[in-house]
Each structure stands twice: as C-alpha cells, then as structure tokens.
N, C-alpha and C positions, 0 to 999 in steps of 0.2 A: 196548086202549090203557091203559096202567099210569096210576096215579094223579099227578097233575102236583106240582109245588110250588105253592103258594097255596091248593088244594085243601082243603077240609075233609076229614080224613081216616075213612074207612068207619068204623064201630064194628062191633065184633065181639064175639063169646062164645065160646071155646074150651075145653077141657078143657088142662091141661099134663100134663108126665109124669108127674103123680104123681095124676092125676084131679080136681085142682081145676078150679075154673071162673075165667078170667080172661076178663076184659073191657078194653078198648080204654078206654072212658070211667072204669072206676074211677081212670085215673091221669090224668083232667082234673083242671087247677089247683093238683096237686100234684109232678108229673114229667113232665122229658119220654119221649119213647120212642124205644130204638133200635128198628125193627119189621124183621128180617131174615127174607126169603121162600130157603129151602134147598132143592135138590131132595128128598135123601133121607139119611136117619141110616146110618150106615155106609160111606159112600162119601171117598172120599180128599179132595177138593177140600172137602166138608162139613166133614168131621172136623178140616183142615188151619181154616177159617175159624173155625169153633166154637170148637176150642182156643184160636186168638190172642184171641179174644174173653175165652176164657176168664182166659188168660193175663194179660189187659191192663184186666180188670173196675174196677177203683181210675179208669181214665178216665174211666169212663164213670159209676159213682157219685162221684164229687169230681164230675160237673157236673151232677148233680140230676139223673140218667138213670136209666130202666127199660131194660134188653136184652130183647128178646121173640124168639124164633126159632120161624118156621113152616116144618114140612113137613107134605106129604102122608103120612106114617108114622102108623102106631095109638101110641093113647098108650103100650102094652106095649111096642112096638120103642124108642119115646124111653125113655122108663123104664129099659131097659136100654142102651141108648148111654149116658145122664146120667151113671150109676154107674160104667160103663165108662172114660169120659172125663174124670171128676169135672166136670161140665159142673152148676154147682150155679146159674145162670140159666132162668127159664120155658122149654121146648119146648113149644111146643103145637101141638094136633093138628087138621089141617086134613085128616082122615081121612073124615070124612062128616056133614052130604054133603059127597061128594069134589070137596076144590076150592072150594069159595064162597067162603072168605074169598081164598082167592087169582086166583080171577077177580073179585071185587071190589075189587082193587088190581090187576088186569091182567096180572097174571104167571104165570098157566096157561097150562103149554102142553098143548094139546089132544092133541098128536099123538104126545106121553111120557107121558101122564096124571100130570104134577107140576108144580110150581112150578121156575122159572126165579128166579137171582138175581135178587131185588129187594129192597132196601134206602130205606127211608124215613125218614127222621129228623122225629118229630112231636114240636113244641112244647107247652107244657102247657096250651094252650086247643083244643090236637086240631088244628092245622093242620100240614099239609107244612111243613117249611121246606128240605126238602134229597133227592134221591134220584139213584138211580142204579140202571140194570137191566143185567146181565150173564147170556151167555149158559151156557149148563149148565156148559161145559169151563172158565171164564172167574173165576176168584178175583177176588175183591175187595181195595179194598184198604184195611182197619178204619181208618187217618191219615184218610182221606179225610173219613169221618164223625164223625172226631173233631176235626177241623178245622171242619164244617160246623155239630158242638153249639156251638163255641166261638163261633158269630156270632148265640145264641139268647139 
C-alpha cells in the first residue's frame, strides 16, 4: 500500500545521475519536495512527464520546491537520458537494492520489477501533503501537483 497523506514521509539515501548522494531529509525545513516514482528512463510516457517537468521547473522553484525523480534505472542509464533530455533536476537511482525506496512508498510493482507512477508532494517538515498513484500506461497530470504545492 503506497504512502498516505498525513504520513511522515520514508527517508531515503540515493545516488543521482551524476553519482551524488541525495537524501530525503537534507531538504527538511528548508523545501518542499516534488518525490516522482517513474517506471523507467527511455520510455515514452517517462520521457513525455519528465520533459513537462522539465519544461515547467520555474513552478515548482517560485514555490520553494525540490523535484526528485525515482526509477529503477543505474545511475549510467539516468546519466545518459539527463543529457539527452537536458533533464537538469535529480534522477535518482533506486537500482539496488532493487526497489527499496519504492516499496517503501508502495509503488513497486513485483511482477514488472519497477516502480509504478507515484507521486508525493512532501512539505518541509517531511509530511505527505498530497499524492497520487497511476498505473504504468497512465500520465500524470504535473497541474495536479502544482495546485496541491499551492495549498502548503
């Protein structure tokens, strides 16, 4: 079961694509966090979400937000979408072990071995305030969440 709203949100440690280590709590008290759970880099529906993100970034820092995007991909595969995409927000790599931070938010799916849309918008004291889970085939839609930072 994926992480609720009101929920304190998991902490995590990841690598990004470019091999740093990013943490969930460095950005307590200071930003909030868009936390986007992606199946995988190079895929149309991916590519298609990432970009508007990409495209639409001024939203989401004008409201004191961090963008975080997880898939199951090695940081080498992110690395090279980032560049490809000019995707200049964290990918980070939920490559191994495969899957923890996203069954820790509930959005592995066992039986694709990746993440399923999930989407959490966490306030700057680490709580949910807003999420939404879509299935593989299923876009999101970025207003959604930008309407939800707006009520933080």
């Amino acid at each position: 079961m994926a992480i609720q709203v009101g929920d304190k949100a998991p902490d995590f440690e990841l690598k990004d694509n470019h091999g740093a280590t990013v943490k969930l709590s460095d950005f307590r008290g200071s930003k909030n966090v868009v936390l986007l759970f992606y199946p995988f880099a190079f895929t149309g529906v991916c590519t298609g979400e990432l970009c508007e993100v990409r495209d639409n970034l001024p939203q989401f820092s004008d409201r004191d937000t961090q963008v975080l995007a997880v898939s199951n991909d090695s940081i080498h595969t992110l690395r090279v979408f980032a560049e490809q995409e000019g995707l200049e927000y964290p990918l980070l790599s939920d490559f191994w072990p495969h899957g923890e931070v996203s069954r820790a938010y509930g959005v592995f799916a066992e039986d694709k071995g990746c993440a399923v849309r999930g989407t959490f918008v966490i306030d700057k004291e680490g709580v949910v305030r807003w999420t939404v889970v879509n299935a593989l085939p299923d876009a999101r839609d970025l207003g959604e969440y930008v309407k939800a930072l707006d009520t933080l």
